[in-house]
PDB file with one MODEL, atoms N, CA, C and O in Angstrom:
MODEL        1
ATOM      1  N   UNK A   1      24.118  -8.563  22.715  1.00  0.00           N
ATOM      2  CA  UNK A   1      23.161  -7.535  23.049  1.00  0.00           C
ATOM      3  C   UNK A   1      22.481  -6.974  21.797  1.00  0.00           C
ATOM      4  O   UNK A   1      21.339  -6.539  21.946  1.00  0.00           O
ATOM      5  N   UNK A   2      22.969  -6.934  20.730  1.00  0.00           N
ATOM      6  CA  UNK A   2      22.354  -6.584  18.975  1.00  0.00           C
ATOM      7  C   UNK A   2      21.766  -6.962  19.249  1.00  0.00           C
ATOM      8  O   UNK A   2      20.794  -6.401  19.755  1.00  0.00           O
ATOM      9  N   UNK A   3      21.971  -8.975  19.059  1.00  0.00           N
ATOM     10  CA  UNK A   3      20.662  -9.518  18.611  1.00  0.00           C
ATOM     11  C   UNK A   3      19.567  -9.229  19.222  1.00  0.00           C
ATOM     12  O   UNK A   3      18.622  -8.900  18.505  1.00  0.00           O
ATOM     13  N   UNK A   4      19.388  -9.260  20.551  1.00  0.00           N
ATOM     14  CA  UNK A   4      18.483  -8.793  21.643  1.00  0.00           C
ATOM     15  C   UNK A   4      17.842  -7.761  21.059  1.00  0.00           C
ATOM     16  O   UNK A   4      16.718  -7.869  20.568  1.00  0.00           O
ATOM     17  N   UNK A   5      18.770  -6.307  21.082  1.00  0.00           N
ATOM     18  CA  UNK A   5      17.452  -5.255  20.865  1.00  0.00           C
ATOM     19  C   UNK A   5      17.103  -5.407  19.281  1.00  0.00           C
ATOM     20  O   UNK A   5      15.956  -4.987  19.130  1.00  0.00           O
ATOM     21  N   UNK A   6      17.655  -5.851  18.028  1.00  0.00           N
ATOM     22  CA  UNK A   6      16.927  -6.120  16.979  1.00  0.00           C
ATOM     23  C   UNK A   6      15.433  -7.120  17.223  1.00  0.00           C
ATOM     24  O   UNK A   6      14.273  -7.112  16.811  1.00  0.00           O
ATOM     25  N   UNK A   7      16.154  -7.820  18.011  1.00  0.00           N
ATOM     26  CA  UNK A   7      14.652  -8.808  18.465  1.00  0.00           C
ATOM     27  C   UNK A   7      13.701  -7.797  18.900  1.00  0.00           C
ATOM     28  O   UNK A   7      12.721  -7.443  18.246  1.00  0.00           O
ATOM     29  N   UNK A   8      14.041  -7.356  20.032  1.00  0.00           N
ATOM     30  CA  UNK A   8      12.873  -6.434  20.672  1.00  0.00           C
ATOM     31  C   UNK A   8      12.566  -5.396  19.519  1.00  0.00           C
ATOM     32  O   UNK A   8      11.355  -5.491  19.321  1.00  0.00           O
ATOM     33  N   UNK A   9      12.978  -4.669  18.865  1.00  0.00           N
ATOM     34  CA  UNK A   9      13.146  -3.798  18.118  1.00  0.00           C
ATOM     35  C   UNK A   9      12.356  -4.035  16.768  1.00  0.00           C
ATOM     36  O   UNK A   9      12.380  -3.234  15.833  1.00  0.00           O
ATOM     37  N   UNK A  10      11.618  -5.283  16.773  1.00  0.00           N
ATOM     38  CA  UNK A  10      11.257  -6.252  15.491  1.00  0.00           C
ATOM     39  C   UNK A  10       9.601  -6.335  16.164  1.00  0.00           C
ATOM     40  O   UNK A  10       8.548  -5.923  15.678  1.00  0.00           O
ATOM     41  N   UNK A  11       9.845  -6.972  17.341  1.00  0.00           N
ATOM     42  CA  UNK A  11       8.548  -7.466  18.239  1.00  0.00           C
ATOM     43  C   UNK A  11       8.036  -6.512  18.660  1.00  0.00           C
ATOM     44  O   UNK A  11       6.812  -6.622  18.586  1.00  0.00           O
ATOM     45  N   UNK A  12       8.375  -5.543  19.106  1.00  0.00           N
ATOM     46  CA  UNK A  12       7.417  -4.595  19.503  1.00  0.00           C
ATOM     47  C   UNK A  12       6.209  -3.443  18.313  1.00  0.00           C
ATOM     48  O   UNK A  12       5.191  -2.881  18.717  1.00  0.00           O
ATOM     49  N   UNK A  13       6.704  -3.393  17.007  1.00  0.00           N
ATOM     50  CA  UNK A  13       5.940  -3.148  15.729  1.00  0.00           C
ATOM     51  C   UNK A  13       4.689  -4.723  15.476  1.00  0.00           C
ATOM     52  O   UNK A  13       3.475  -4.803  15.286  1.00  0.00           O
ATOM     53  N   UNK A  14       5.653  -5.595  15.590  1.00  0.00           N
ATOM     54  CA  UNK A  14       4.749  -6.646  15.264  1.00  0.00           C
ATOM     55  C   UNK A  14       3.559  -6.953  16.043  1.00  0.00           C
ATOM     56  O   UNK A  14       2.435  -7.344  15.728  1.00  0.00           O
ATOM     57  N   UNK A  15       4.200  -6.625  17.307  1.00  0.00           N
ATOM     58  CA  UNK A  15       2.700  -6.837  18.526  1.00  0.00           C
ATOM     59  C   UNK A  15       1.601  -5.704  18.357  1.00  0.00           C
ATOM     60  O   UNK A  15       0.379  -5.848  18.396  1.00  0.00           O
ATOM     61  N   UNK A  16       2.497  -4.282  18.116  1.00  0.00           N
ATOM     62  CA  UNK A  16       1.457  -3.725  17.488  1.00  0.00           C
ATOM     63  C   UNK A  16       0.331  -3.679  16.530  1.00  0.00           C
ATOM     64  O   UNK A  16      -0.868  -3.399  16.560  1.00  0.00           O
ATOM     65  N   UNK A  17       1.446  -4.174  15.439  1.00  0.00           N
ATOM     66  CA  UNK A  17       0.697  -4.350  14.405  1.00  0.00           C
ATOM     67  C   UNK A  17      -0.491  -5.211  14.557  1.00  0.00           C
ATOM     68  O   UNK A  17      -1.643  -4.989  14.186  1.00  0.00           O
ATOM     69  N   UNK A  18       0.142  -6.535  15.349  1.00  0.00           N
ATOM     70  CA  UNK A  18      -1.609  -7.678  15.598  1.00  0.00           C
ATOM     71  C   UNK A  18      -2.274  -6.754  16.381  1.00  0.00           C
ATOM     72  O   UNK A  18      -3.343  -6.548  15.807  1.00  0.00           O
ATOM     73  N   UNK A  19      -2.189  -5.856  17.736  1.00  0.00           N
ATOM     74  CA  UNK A  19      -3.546  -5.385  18.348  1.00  0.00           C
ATOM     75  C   UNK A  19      -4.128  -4.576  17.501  1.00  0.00           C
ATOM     76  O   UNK A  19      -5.233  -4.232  17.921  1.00  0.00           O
ATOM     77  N   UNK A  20      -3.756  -3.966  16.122  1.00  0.00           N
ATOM     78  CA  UNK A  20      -4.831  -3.075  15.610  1.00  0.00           C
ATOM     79  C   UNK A  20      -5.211  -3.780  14.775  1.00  0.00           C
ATOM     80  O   UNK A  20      -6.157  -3.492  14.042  1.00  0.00           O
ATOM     81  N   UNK A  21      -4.421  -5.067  14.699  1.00  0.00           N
ATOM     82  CA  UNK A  21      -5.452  -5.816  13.485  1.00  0.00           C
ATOM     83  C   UNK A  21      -6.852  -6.356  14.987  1.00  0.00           C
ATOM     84  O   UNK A  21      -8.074  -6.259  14.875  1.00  0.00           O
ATOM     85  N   UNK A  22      -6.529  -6.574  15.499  1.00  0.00           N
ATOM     86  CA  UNK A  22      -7.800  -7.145  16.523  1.00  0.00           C
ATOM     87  C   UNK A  22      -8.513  -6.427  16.557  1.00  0.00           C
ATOM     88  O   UNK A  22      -9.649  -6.665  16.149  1.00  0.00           O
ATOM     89  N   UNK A  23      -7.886  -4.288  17.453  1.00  0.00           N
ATOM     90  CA  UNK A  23      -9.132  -3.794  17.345  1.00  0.00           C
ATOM     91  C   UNK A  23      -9.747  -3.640  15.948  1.00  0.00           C
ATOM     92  O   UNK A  23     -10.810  -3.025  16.032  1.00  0.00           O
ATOM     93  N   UNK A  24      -9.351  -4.090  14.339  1.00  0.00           N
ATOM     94  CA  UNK A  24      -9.810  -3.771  13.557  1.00  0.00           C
ATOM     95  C   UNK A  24     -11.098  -4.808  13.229  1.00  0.00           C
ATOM     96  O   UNK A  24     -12.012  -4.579  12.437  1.00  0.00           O
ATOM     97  N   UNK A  25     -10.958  -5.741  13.872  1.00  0.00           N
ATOM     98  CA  UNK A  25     -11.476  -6.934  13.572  1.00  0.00           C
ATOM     99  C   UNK A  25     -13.062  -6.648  13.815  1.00  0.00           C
ATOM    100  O   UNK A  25     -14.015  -6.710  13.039  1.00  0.00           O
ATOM    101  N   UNK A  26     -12.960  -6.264  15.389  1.00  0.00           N
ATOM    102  CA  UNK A  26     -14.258  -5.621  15.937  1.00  0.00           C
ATOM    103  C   UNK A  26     -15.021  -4.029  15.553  1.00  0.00           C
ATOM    104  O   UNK A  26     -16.155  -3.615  15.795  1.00  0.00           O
ATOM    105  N   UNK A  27     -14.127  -3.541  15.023  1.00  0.00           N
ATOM    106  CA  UNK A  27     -14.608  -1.954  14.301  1.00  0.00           C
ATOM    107  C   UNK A  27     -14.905  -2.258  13.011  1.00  0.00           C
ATOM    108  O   UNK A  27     -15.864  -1.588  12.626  1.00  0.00           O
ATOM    109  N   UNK A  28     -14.311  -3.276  11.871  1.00  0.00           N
ATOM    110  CA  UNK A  28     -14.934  -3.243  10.279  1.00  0.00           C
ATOM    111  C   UNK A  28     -15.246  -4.476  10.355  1.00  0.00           C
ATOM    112  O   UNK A  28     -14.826  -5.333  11.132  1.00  0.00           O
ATOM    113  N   UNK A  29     -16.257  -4.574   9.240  1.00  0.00           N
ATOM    114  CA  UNK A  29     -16.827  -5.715   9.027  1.00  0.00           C
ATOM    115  C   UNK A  29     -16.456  -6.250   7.506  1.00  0.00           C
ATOM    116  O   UNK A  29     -16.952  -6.306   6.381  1.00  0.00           O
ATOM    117  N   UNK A  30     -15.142  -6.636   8.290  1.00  0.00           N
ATOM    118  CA  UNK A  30     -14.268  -7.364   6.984  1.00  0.00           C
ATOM    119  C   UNK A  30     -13.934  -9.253   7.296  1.00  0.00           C
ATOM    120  O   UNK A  30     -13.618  -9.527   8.454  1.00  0.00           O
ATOM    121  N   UNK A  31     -13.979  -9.883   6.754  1.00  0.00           N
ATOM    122  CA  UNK A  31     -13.579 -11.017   7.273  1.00  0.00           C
ATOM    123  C   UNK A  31     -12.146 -11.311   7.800  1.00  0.00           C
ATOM    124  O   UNK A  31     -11.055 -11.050   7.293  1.00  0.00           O
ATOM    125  N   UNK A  32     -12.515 -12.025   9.139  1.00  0.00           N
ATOM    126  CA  UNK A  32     -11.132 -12.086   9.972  1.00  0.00           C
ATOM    127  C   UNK A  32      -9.829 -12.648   9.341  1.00  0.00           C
ATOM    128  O   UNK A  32      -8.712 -12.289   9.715  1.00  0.00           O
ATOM    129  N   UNK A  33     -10.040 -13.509   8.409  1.00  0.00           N
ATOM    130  CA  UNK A  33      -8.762 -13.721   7.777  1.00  0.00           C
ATOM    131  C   UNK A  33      -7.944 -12.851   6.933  1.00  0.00           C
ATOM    132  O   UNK A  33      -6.734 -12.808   6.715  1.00  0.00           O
ATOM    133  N   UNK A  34      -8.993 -12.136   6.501  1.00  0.00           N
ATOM    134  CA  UNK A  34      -8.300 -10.487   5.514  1.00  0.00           C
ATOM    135  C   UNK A  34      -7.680  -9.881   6.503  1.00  0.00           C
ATOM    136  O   UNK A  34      -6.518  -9.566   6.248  1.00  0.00           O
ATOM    137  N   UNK A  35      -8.125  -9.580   7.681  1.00  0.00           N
ATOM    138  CA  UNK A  35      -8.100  -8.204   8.644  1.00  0.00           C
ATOM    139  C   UNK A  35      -6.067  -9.138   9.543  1.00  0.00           C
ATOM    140  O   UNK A  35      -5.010  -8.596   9.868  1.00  0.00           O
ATOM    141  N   UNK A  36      -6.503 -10.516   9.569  1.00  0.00           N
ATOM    142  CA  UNK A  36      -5.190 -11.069   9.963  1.00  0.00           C
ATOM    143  C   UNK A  36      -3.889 -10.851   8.902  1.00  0.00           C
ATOM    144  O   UNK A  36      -2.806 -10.291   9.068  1.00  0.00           O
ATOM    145  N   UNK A  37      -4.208 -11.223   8.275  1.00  0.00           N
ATOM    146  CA  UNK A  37      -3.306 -12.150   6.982  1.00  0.00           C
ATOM    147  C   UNK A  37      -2.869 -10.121   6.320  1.00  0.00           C
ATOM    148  O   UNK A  37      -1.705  -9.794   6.090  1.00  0.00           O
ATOM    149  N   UNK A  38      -3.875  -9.277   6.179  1.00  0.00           N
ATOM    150  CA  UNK A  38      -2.952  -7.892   5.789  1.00  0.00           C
ATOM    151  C   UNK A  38      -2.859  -7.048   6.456  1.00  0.00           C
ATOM    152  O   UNK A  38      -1.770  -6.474   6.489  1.00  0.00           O
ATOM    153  N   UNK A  39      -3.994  -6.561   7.330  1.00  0.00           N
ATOM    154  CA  UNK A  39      -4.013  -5.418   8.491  1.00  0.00           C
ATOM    155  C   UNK A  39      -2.295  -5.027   9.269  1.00  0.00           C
ATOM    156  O   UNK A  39      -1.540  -4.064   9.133  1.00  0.00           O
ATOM    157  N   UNK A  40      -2.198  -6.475  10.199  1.00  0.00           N
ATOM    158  CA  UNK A  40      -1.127  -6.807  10.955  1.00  0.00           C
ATOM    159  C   UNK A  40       0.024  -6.750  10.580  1.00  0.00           C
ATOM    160  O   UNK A  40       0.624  -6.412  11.601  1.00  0.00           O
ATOM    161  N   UNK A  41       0.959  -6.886   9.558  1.00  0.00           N
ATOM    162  CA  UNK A  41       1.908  -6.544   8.968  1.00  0.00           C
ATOM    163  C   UNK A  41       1.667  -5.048   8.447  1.00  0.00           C
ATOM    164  O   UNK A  41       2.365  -4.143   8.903  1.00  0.00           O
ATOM    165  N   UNK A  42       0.634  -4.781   7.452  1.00  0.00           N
ATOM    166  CA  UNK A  42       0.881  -3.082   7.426  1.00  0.00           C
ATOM    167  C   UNK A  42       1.390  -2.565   8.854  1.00  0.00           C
ATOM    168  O   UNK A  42       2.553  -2.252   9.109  1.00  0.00           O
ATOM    169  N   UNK A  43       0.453  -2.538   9.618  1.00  0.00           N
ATOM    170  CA  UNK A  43      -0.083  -1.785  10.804  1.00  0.00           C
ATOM    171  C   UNK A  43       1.440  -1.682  11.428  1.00  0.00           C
ATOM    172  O   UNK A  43       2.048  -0.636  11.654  1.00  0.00           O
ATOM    173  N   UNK A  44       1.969  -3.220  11.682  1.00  0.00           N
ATOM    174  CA  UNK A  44       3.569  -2.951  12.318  1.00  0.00           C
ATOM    175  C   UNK A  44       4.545  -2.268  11.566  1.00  0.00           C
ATOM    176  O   UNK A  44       5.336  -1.479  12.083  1.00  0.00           O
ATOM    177  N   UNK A  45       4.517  -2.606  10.065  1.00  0.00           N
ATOM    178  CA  UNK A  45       4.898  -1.916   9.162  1.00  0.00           C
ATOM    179  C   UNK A  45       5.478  -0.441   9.502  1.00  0.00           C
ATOM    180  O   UNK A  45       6.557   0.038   9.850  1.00  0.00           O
ATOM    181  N   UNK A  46       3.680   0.187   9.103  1.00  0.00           N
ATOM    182  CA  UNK A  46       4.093   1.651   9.392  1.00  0.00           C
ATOM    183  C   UNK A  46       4.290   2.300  10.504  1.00  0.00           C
ATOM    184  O   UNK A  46       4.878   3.380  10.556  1.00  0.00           O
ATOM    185  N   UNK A  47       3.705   1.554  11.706  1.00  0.00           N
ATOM    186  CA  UNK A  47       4.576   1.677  13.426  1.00  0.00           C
ATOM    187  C   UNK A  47       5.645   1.710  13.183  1.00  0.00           C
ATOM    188  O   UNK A  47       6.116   2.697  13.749  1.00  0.00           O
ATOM    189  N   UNK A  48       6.474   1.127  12.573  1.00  0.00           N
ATOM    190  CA  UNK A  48       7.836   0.637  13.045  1.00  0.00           C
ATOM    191  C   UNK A  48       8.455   2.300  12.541  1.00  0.00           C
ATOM    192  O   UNK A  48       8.877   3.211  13.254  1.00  0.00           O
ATOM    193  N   UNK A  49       8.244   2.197  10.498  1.00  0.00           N
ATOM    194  CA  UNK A  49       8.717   3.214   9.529  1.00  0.00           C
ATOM    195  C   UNK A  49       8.383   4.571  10.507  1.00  0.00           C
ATOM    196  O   UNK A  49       9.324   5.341  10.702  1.00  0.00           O
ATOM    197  N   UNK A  50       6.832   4.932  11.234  1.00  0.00           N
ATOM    198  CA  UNK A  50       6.977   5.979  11.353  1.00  0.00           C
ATOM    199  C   UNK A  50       7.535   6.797  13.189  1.00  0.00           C
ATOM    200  O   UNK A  50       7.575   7.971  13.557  1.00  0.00           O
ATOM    201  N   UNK A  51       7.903   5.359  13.982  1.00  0.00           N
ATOM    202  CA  UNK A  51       8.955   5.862  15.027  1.00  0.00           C
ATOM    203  C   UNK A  51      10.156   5.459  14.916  1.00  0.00           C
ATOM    204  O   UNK A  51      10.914   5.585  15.878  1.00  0.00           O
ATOM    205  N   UNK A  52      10.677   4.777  13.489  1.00  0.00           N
ATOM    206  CA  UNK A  52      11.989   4.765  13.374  1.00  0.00           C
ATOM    207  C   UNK A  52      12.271   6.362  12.677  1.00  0.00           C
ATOM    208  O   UNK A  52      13.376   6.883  12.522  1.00  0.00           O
ATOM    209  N   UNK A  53      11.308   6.785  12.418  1.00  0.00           N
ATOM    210  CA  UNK A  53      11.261   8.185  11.344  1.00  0.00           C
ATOM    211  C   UNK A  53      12.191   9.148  12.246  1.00  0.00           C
ATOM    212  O   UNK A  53      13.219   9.826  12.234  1.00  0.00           O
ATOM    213  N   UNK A  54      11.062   8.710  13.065  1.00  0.00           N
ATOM    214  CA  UNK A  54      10.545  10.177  14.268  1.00  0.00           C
ATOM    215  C   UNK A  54      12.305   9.989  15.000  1.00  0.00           C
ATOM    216  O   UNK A  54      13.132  10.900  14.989  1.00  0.00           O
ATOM    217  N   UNK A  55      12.518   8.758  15.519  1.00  0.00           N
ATOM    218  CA  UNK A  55      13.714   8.740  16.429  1.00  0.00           C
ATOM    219  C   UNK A  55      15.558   9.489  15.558  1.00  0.00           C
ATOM    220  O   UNK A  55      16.575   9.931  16.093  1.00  0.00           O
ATOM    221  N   UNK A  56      15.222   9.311  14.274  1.00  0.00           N
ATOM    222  CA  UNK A  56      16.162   9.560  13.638  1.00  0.00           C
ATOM    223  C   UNK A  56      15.984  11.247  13.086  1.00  0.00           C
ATOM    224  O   UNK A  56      17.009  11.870  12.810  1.00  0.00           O
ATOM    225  N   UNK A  57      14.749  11.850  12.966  1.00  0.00           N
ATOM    226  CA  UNK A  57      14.617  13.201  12.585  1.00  0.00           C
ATOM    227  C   UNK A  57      14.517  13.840  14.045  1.00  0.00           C
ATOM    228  O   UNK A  57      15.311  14.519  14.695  1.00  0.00           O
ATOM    229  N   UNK A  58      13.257  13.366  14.303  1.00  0.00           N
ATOM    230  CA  UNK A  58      13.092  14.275  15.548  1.00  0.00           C
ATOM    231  C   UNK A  58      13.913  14.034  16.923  1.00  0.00           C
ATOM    232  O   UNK A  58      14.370  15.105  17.321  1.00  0.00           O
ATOM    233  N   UNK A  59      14.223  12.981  17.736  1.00  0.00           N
ATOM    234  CA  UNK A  59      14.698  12.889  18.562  1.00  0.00           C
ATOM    235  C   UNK A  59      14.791  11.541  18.939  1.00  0.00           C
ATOM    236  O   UNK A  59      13.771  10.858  18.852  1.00  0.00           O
ATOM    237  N   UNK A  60      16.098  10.910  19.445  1.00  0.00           N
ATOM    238  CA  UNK A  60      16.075   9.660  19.653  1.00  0.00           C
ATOM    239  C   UNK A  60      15.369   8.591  20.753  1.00  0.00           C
ATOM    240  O   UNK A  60      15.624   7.392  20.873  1.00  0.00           O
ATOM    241  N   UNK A  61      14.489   9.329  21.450  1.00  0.00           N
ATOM    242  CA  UNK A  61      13.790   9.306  22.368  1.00  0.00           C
ATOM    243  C   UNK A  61      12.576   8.397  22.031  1.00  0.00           C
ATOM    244  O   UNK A  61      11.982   7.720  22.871  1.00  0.00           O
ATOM    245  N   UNK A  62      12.234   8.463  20.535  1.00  0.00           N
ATOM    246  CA  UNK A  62      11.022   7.850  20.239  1.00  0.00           C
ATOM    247  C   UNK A  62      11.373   6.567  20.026  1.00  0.00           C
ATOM    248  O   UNK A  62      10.453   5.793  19.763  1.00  0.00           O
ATOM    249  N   UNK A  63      12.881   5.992  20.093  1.00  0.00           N
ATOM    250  CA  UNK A  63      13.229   4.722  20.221  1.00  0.00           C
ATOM    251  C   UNK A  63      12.362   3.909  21.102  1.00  0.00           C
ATOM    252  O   UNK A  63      12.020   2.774  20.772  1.00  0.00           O
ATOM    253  N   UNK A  64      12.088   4.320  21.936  1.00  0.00           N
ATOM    254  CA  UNK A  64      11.468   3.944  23.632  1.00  0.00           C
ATOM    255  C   UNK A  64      10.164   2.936  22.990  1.00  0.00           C
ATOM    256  O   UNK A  64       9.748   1.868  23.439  1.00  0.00           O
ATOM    257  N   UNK A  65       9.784   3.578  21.984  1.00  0.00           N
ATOM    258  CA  UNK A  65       7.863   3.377  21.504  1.00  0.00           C
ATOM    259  C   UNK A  65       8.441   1.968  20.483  1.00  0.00           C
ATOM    260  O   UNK A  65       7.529   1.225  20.120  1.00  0.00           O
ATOM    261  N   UNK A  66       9.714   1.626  20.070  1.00  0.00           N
ATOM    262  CA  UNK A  66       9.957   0.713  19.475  1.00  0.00           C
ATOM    263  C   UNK A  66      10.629  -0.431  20.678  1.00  0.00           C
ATOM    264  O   UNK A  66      11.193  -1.491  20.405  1.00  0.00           O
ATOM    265  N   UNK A  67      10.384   0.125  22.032  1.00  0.00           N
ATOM    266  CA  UNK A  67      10.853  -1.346  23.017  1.00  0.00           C
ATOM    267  C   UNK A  67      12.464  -1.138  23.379  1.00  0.00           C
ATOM    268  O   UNK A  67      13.091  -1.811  24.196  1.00  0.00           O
ATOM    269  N   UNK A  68      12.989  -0.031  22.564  1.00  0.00           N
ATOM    270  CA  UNK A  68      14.674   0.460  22.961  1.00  0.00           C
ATOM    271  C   UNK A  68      14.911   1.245  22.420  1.00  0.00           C
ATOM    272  O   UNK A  68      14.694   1.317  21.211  1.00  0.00           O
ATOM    273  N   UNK A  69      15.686   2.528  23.412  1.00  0.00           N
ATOM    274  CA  UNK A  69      15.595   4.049  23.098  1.00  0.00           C
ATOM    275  C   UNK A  69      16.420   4.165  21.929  1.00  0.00           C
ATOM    276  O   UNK A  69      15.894   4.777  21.000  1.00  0.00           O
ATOM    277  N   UNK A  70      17.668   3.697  21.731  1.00  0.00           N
ATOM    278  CA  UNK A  70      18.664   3.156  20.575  1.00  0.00           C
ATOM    279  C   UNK A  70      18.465   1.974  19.534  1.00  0.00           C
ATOM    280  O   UNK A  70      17.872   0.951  19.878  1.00  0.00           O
ATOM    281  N   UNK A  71      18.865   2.102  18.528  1.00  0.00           N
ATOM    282  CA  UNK A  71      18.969   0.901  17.174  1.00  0.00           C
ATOM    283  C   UNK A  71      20.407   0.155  17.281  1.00  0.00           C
ATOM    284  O   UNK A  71      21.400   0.753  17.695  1.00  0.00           O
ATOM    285  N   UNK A  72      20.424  -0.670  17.031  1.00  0.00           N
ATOM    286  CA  UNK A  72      21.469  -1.912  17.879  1.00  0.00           C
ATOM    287  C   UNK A  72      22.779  -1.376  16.542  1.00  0.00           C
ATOM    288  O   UNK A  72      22.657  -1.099  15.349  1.00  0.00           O
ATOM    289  N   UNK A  73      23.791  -1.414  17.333  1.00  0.00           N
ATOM    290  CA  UNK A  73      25.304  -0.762  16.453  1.00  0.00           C
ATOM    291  C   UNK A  73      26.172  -1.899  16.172  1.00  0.00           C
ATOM    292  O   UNK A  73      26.644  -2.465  17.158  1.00  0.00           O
ATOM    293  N   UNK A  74      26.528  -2.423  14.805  1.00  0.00           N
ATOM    294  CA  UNK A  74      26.993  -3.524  14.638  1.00  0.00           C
ATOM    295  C   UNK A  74      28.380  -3.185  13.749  1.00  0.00           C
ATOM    296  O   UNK A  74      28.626  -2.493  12.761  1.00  0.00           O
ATOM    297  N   UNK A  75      28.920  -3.797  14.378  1.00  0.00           N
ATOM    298  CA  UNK A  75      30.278  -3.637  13.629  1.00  0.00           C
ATOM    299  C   UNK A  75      30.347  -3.585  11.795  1.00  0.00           C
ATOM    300  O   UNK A  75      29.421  -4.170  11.233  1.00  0.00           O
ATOM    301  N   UNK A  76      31.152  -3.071  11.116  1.00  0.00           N
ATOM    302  CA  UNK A  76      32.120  -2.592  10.186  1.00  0.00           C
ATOM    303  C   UNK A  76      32.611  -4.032   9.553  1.00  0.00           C
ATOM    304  O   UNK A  76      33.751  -4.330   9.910  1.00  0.00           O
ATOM    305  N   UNK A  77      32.041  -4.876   8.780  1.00  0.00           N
ATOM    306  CA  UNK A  77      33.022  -5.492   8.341  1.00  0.00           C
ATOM    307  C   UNK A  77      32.333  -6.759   6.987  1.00  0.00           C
ATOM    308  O   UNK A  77      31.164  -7.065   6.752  1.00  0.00           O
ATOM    309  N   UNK A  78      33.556  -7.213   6.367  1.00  0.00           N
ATOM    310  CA  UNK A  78      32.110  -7.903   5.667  1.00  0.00           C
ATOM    311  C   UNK A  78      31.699  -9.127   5.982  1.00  0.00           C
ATOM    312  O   UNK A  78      32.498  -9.758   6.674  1.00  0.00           O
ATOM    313  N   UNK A  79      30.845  -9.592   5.737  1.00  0.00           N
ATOM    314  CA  UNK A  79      29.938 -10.584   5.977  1.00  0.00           C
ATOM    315  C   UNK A  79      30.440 -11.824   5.284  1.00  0.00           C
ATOM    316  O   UNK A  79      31.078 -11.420   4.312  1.00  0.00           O
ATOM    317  N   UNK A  80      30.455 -12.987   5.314  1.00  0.00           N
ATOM    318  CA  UNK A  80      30.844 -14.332   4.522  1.00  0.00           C
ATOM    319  C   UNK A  80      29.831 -15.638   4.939  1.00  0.00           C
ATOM    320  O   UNK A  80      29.469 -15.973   6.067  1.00  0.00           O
ATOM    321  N   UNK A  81      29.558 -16.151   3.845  1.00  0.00           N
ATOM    322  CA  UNK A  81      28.859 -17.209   4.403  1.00  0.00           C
ATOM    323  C   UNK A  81      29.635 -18.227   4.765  1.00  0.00           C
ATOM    324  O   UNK A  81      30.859 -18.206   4.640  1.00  0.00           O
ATOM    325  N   UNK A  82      28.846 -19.382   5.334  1.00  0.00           N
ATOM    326  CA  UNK A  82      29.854 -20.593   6.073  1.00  0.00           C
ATOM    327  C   UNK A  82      30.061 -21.191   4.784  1.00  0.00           C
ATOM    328  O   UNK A  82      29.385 -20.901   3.797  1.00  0.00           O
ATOM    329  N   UNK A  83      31.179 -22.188   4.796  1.00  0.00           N
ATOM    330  CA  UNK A  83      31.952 -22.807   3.833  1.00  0.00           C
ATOM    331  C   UNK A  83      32.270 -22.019   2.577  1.00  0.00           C
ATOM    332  O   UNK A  83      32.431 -22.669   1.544  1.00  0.00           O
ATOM    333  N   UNK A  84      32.382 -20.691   2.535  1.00  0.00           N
ATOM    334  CA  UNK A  84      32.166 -20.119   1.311  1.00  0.00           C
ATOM    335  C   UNK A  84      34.038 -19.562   1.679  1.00  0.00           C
ATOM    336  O   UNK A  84      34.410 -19.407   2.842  1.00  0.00           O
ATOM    337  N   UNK A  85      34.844 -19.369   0.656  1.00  0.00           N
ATOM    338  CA  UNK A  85      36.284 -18.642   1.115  1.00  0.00           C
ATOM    339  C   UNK A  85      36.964 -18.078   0.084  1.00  0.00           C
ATOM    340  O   UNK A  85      38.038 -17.512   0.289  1.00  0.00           O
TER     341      UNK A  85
ENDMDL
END
């Protein structure tokens, strides 16, 4: 179930981020590969930074606007890579 809402929790900034690169596409007259290639990552970027902000200061509620009201709770422990011992 982590992986799930990190997924959703990932995708829902990112989808954002591309529709304001689109509506940006049609509001400035920048070339579409600029407006793709940097717009879209800012844009999810600071979606993401400023309702992960909001859910952790103001109320956890603004989780919802990131696709899940909660941030996925992962166990305590350390990490190892494969074949590594």
């Amino acid at each position: 179930m982590n992986v799930y809402l990190s997924l959703v929790r990932t995708g829902v900034p990112a989808l954002v981020g591309w529709l304001v690169a689109l509506a940006g596409r049609y509001g400035l007259d920048l070339d579409p590969g600029a407006v793709a290639d940097v717009l879209a990552p800012v844009a999810g970027f600071l979606y993401y930074a400023l309702f992960r902000f909001a859910e952790e200061r103001i109320s956890p509620k603004f989780g919802w606007l990131l696709g899940y009201a909660r941030p996925p709770q992962y166990e305590a422990g350390k990490a190892t890579l494969p074949g590594v011992h």
